[in-house]
MILO-473014 format. One record per residue (C-alpha): residue number from 1; residue in one letter; z, y, x. Coordinates in steps of 0.1 Angstrom, whole numbers, plus 2048, in hexadecimal, padded with zeros to 3 digits. Example, Ala and Ser with C-alpha at 12.3 -4.5 7.8 and 13.67 -1.06 7.14 Angstrom:
2
{nr=1 rest=A up=84E north=7D3 east=87B}
{nr=2 rest=S up=847 north=7F5 east=889}
END
This chain:
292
{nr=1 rest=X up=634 north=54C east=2D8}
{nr=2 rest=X up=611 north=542 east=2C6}
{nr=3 rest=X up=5F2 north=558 east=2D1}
{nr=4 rest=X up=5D3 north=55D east=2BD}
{nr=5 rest=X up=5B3 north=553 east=2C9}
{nr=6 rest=X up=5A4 north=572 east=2C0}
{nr=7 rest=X up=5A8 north=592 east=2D4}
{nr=8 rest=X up=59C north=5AE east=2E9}
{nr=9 rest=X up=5A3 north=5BB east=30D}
{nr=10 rest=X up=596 north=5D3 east=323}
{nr=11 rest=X up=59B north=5E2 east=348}
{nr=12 rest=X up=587 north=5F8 east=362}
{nr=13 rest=X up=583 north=608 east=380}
{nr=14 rest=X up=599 north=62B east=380}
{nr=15 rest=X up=58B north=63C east=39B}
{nr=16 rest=X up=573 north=634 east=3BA}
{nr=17 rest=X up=551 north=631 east=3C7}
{nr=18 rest=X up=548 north=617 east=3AF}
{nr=19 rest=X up=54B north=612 east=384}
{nr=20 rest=X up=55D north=5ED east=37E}
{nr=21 rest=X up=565 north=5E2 east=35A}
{nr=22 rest=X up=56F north=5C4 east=34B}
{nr=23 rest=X up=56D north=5BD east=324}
{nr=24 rest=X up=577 north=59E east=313}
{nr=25 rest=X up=576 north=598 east=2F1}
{nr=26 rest=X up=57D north=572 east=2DC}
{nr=27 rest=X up=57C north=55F east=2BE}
{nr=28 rest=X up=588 north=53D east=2B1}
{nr=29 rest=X up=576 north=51D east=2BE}
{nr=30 rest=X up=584 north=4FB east=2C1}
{nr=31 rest=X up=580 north=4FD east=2E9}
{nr=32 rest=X up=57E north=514 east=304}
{nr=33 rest=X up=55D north=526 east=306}
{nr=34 rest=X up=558 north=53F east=31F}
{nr=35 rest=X up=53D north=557 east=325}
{nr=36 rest=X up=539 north=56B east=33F}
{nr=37 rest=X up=521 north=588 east=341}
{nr=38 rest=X up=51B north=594 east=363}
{nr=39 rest=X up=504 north=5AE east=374}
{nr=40 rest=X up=4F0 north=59C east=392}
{nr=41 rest=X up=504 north=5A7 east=3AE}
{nr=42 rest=X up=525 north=59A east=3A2}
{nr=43 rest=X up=515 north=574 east=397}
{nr=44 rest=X up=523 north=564 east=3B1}
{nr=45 rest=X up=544 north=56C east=39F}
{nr=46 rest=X up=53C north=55B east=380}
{nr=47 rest=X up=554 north=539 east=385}
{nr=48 rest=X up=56C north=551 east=393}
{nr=49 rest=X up=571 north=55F east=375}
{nr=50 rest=X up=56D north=545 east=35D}
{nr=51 rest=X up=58B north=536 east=371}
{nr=52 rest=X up=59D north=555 east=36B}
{nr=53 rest=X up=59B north=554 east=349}
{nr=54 rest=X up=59F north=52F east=343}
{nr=55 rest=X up=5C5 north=535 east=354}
{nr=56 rest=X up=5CA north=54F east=337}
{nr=57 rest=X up=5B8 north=53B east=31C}
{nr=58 rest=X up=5BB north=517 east=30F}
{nr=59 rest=X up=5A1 north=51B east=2F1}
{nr=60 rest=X up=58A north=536 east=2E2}
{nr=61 rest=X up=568 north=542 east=2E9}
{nr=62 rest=X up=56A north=55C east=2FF}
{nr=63 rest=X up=552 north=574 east=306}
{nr=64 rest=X up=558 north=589 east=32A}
{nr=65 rest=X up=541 north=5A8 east=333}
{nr=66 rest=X up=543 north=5B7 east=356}
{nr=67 rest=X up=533 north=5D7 east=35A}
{nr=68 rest=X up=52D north=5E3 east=383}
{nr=69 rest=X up=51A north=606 east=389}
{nr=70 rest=X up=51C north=624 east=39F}
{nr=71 rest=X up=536 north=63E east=39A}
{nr=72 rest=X up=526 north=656 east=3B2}
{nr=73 rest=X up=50B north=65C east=3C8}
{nr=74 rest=X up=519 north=64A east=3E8}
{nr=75 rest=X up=507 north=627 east=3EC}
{nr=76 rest=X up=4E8 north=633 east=3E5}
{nr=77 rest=X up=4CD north=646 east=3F8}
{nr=78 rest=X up=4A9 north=652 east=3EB}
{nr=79 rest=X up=48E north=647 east=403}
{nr=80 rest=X up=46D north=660 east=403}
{nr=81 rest=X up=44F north=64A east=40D}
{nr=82 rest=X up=441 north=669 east=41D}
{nr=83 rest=X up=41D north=657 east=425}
{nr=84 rest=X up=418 north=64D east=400}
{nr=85 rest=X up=41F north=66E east=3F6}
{nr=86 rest=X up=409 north=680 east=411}
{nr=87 rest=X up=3EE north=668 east=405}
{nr=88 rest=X up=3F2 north=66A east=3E1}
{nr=89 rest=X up=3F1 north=693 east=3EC}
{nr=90 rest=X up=3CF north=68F east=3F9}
{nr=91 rest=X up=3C2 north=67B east=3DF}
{nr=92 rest=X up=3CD north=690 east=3C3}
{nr=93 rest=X up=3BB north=6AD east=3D6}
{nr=94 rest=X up=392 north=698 east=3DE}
{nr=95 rest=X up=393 north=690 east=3BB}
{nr=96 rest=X up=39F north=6B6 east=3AD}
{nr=97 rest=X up=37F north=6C3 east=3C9}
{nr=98 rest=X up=36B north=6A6 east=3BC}
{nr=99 rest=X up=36F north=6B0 east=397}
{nr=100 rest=X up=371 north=6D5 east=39A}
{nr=101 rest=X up=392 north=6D6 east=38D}
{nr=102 rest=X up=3B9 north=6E8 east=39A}
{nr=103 rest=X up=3C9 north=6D2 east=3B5}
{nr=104 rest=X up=3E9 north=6E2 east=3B3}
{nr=105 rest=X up=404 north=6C7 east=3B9}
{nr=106 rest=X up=426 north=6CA east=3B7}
{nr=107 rest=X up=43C north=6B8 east=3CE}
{nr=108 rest=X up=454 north=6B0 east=3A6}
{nr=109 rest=X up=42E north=6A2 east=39D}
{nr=110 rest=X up=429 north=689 east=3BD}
{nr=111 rest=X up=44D north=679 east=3BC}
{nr=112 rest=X up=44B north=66B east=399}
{nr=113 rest=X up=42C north=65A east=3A7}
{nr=114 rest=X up=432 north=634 east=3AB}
{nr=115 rest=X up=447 north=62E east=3CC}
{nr=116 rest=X up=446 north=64E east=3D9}
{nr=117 rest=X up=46C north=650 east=3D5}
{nr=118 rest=X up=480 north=62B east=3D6}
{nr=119 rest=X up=4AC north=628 east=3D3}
{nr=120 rest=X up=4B8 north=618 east=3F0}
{nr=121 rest=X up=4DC north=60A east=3E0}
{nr=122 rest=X up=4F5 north=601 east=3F9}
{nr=123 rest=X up=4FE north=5DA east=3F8}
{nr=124 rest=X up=526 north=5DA east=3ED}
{nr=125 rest=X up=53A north=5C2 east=403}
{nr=126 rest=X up=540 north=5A6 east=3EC}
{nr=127 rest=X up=564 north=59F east=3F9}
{nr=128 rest=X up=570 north=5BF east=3ED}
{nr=129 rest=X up=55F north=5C3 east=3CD}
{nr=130 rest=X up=56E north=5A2 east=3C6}
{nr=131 rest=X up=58B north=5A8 east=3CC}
{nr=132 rest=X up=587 north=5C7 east=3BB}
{nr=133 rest=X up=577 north=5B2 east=39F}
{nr=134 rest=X up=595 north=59D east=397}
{nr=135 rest=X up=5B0 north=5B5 east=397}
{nr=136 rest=X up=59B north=5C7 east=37A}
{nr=137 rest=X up=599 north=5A3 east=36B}
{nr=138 rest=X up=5BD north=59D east=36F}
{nr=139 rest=X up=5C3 north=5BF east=35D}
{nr=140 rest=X up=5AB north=5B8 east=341}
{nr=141 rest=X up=5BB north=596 east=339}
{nr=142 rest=X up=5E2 north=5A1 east=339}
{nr=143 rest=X up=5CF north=5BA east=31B}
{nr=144 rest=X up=5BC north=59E east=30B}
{nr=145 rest=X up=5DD north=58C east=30F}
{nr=146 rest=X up=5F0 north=5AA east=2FE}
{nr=147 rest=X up=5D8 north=5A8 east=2DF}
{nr=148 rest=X up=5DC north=586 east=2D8}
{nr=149 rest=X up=602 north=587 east=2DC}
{nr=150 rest=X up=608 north=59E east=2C3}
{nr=151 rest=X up=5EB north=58E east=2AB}
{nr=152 rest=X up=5FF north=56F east=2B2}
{nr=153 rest=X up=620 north=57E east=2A7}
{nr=154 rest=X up=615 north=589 east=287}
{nr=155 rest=X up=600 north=55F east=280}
{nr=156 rest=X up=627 north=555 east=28B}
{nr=157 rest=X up=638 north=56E east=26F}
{nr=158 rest=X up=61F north=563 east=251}
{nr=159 rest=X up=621 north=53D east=25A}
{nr=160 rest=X up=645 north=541 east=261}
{nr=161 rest=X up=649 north=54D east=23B}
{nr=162 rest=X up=635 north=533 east=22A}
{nr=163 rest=X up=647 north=51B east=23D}
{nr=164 rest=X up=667 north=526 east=22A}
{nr=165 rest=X up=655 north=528 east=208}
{nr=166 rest=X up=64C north=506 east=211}
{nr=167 rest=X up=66A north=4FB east=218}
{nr=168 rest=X up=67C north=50A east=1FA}
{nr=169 rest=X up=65E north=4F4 east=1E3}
{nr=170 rest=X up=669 north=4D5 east=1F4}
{nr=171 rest=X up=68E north=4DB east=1EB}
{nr=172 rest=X up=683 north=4E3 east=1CC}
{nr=173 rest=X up=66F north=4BD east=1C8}
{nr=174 rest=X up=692 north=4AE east=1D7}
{nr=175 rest=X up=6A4 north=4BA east=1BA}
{nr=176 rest=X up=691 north=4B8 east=1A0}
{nr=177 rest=X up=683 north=494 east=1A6}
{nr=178 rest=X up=6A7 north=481 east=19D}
{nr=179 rest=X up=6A4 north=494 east=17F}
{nr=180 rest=X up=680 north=485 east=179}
{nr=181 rest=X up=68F north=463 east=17B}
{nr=182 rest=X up=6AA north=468 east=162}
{nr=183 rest=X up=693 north=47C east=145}
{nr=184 rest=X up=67F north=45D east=14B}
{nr=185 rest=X up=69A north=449 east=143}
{nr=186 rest=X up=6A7 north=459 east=125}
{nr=187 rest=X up=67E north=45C east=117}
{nr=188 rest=X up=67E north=436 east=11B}
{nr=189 rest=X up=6A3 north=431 east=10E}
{nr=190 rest=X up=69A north=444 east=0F1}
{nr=191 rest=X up=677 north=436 east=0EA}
{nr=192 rest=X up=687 north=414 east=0EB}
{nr=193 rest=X up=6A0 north=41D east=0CC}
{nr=194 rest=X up=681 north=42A east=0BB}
{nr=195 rest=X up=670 north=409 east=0B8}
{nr=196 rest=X up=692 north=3F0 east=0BA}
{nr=197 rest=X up=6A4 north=405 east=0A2}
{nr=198 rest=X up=6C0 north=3F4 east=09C}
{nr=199 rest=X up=6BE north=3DC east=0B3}
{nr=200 rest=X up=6CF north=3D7 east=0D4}
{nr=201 rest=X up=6BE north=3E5 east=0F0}
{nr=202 rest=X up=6BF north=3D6 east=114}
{nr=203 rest=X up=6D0 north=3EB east=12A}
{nr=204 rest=X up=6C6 north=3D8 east=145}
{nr=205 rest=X up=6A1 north=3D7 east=13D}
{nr=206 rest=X up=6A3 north=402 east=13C}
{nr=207 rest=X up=6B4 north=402 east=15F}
{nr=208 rest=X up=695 north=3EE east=16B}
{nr=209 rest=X up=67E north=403 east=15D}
{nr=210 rest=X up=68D north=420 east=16A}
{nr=211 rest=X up=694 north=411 east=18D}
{nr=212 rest=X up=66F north=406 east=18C}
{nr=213 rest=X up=666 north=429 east=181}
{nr=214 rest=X up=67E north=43B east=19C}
{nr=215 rest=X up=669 north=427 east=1BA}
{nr=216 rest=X up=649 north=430 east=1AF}
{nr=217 rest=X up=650 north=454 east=1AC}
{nr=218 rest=X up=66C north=456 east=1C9}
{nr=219 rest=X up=65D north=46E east=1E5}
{nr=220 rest=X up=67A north=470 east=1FD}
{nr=221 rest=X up=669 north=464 east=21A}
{nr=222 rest=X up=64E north=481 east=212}
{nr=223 rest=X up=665 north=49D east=20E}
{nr=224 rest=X up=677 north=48C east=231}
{nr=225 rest=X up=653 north=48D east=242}
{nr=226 rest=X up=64F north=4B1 east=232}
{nr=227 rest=X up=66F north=4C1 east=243}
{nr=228 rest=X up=668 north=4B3 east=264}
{nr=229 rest=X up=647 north=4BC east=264}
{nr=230 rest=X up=653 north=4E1 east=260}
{nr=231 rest=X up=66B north=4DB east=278}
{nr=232 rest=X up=652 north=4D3 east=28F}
{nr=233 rest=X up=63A north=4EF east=288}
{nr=234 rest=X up=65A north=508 east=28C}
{nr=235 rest=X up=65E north=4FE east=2B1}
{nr=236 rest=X up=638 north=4FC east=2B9}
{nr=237 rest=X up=637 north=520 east=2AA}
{nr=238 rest=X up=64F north=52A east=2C7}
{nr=239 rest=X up=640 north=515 east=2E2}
{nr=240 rest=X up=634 north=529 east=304}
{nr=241 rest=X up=617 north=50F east=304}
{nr=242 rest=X up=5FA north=510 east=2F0}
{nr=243 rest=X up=5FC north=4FC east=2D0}
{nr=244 rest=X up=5DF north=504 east=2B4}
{nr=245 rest=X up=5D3 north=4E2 east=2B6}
{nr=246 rest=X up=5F4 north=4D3 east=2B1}
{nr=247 rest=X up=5FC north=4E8 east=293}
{nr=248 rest=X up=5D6 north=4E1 east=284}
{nr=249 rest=X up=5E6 north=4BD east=286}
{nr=250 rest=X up=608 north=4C2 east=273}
{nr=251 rest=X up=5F8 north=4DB east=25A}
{nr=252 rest=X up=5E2 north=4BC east=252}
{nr=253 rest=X up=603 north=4A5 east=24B}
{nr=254 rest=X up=60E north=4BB east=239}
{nr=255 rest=X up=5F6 north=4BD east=222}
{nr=256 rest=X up=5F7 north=494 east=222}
{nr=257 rest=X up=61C north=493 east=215}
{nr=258 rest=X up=618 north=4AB east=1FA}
{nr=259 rest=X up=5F7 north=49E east=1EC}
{nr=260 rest=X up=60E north=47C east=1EB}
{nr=261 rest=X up=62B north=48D east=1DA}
{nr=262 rest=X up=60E north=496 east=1BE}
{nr=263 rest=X up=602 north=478 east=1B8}
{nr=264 rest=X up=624 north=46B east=1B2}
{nr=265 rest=X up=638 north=484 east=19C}
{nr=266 rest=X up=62B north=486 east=17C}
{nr=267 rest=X up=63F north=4A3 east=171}
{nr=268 rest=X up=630 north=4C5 east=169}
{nr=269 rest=X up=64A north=4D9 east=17F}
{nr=270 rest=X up=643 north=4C3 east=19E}
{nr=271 rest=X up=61F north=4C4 east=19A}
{nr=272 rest=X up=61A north=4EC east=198}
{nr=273 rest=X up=634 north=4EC east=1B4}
{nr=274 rest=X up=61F north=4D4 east=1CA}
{nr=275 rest=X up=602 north=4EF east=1C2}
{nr=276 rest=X up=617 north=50A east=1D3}
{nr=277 rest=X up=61F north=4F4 east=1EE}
{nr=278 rest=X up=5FB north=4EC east=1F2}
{nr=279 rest=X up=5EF north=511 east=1F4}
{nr=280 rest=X up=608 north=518 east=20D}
{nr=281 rest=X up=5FF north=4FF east=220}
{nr=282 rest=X up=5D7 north=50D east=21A}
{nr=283 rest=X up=5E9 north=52E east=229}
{nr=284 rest=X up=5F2 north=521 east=245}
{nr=285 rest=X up=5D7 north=506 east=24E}
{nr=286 rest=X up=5BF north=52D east=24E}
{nr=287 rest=X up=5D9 north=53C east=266}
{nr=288 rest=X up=5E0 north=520 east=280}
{nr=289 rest=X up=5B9 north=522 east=287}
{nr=290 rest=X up=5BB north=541 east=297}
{nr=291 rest=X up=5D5 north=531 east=2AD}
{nr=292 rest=X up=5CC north=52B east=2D1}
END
């Protein structure tokens, strides 16, 4: 089943010490494009997860943000410099004596003074939190996986039912092309009586014409190219690999075939049906590029 290259996903940390979340997000690109976003002491994670997502994704930009912080006060102590603030005491009290003025401090007043008070934050053990790190990673991608799916399903329904429309135009050029030939024939019959009048007309000279006529307008081997092209894009549509380049590819052929099949028929009905087939095809050339 076809996947869209856009989507969203999302997993985190339910409970513990520490606050892990994973966020990816993506939108169409010709290649894979991954971006990860990492706070510094998960970096040596980065190709870690770019290989993660690469065995989910085949093309897209992706964008992944990891978020790491501290769900509670474990891991981290406060440190008093208790010298620096004793000095910063006594200095705050020669210069109130020096300019006559209150020395009152407050003990609120001395710790917001610069390094009096530092955060000591415990180093995490990098095996666990990586560990820890891809199982959110795993979780976030089976979401992100989700999304696309069920983006893809509804790309497979809409192309899926231009693909009949289409198909139901090209019968429609099958039929109706035979009948081209022989209106053609009786215009040229009947043109010919015009300006003989009376006179014998070659038979054989009017099958010609009409043969000649017939070959130049004949688009069998389009409508031919046409099914199986549609054929094709019907099993691609249901492969378990990804295939947006592929189907770029056929959407382009078919375009090919029909622009031929216009430039041959000159018949009214054949040409506003080749513009139906041609906006379909429009249709479903926007579609297929959201396909991964």
């Amino acid at each position: 089943m076809v996947k869209s290259m856009t989507g969203y996903g999302g997993a985190k940390t339910a409970d513990g010490v520490y606050k892990l979340s994973v966020e990816l997000k993506s939108v169409n690109n010709r290649y894979l494009d991954t971006s990860v976003r990492l706070p510094r002491s998960f970096m040596y994670a980065e190709e870690a997860v770019k290989s993660a997502v690469q065995a989910h994704v085949s093309r897209g930009k992706v964008d992944v943000f990891i978020s790491f912080d501290a769900a509670s006060g474990e891991g981290i102590a406060v440190n008093v410099n208790e010298d620096l603030a004793q000095s910063y005491k006594e200095a705050l009290e020669t210069i109130g004596a020096k300019l006559g003025v209150s020395s009152d401090v407050t003990a609120y007043q001395i710790a917001r003074l610069t390094d009096v008070l530092t955060l000591d934050k415990k180093e995490i053990e990098k095996e666990a939190a990586h560990k820890e790190l891809m199982q959110i990673l795993d979780k976030a991608l089976c979401d992100y996986d989700a999304m696309r799916e069920r983006e893809g399903h509804k790309l497979f329904e809409d192309i899926s039912m231009r693909l009949d429309a289409i198909e139901k135009y090209v019968a429609f050029v099958e039929a109706r092309s035979p009948q081209v030939v022989t209106e053609y024939r009786e215009r040229l019959t009947k043109k010919m009586q015009e300006i003989l009048e009376n006179k014998q007309i070659d038979e054989g000279r009017i099958l010609t014409e009409a043969a000649i006529y017939a070959d130049h307008i004949a688009t069998d081997e389009e409508t031919v190219r046409l099914r199986s092209h549609i054929g094709q894009m019907r099993e691609m549509l249901i492969s378990d690999v990804p295939t947006g380049r592929k189907l770029d590819f056929i959407v382009q052929e078919l375009n090919r075939e029909t622009n031929t099949i216009g430039s041959k028929c000159n018949n009214n009905e054949i040409t506003r049906t080749v513009l139906d087939m041609k906006s379909e095809i429009e249709k479903i050339r926007e579609q297929v590029q959201n396909i991964e």
